[in-house]
N, C-alpha and C positions, 0 to 999 in steps of 0.2 A: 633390837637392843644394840647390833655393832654400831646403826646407825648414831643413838643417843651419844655410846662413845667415843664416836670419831666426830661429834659435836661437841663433845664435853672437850674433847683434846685439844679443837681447832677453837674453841671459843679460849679456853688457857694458854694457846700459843698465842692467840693475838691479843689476851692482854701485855702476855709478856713480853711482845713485841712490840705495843704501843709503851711500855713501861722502856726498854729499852733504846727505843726511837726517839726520845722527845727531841723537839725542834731546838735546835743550837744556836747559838749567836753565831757571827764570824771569827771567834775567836776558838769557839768550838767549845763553849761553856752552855748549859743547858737556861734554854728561856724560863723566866715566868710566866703564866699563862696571858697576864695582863699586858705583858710586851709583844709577845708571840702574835695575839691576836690584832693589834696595833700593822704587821707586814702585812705584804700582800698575801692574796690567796684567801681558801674560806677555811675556814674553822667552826668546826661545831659549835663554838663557845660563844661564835662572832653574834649579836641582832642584840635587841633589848627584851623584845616580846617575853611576856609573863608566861608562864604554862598554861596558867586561866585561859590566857586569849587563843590557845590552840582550839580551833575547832573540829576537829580531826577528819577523818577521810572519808568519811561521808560526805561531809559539806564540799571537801575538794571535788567530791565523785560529782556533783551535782555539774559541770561543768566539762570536765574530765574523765567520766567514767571510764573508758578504755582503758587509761594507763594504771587509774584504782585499780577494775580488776584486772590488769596482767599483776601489779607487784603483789595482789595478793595469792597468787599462783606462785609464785618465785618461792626456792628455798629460804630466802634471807626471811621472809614473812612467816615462814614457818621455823625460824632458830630459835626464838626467842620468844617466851608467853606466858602469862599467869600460872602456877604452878599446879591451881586447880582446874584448867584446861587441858593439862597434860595427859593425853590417852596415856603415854611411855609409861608414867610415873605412877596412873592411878592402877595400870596392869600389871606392876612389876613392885614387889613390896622392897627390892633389894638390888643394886645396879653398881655393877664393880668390875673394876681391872687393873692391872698391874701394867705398868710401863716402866722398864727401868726398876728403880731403887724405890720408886712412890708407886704405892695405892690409895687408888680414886675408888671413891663409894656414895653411893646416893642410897639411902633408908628412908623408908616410908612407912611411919609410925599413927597412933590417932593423936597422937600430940601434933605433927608435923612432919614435914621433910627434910633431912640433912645432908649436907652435903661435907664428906670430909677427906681431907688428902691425908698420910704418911708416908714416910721413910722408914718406919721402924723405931726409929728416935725420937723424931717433933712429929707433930700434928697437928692440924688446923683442922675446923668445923665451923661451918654456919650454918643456920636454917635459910632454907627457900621458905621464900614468902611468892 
């Protein structure tokens, strides 16, 4: 369980560190993604390729097997996953901690899974799909 939330923490720091990172001009005003991706370097956002035409890591395995399965050993391969894959989420009806001034709570209901932060004051919630 400390696991899940030292993932939940480090997956909300690095949005909020990608929210607070974006790439600048030189003048030091923030890009839009359509110019950004225009510089050098790679960017996610950079290629044309549809989603359809992914064929995913099977087909690469077919060539490349080794490096398929090391990353699928890696914790990166294991941060992120369909919610009904989840051993954490299907063994734990209720996943929560206090950091600071906000709590984090993940609930697992037969309706679904939510996920909600507060302070006290505001909250937010979404379902995991």
């Amino acid at each position: 369980m400390n696991k899940l939330i030292g993932l939940l923490l480090f997956t909300s720091l690095i949005g909020l560190s990608n929210a607070v990172s974006q790439a600048q001009s030189p003048t030091g005003a923030p890009m839009a993604t359509a110019d950004r991706v225009q510089g050098s370097g790679w960017w996610p956002t950079k290629g044309t390729a549809a989603r359809e035409d992914y064929v995913g890591p099977d087909a690469c395995a077919q060539c490349h097997r080794a490096k398929v399965n090391g990353a699928r050993k890696t914790p990166m391969a294991h941060a992120s996953m369909p919610v009904a894959d989840s051993e954490a989420l299907r063994s734990h009806n209720r996943l929560e901690t206090q950091i600071g001034p906000f709590h984090y709570q993940i609930v697992s209901t037969a309706q679904g899974v939510e996920y909600s932060v507060t302070d006290g004051t505001k909250s937010a919630s979404v379902p995991l799909t």
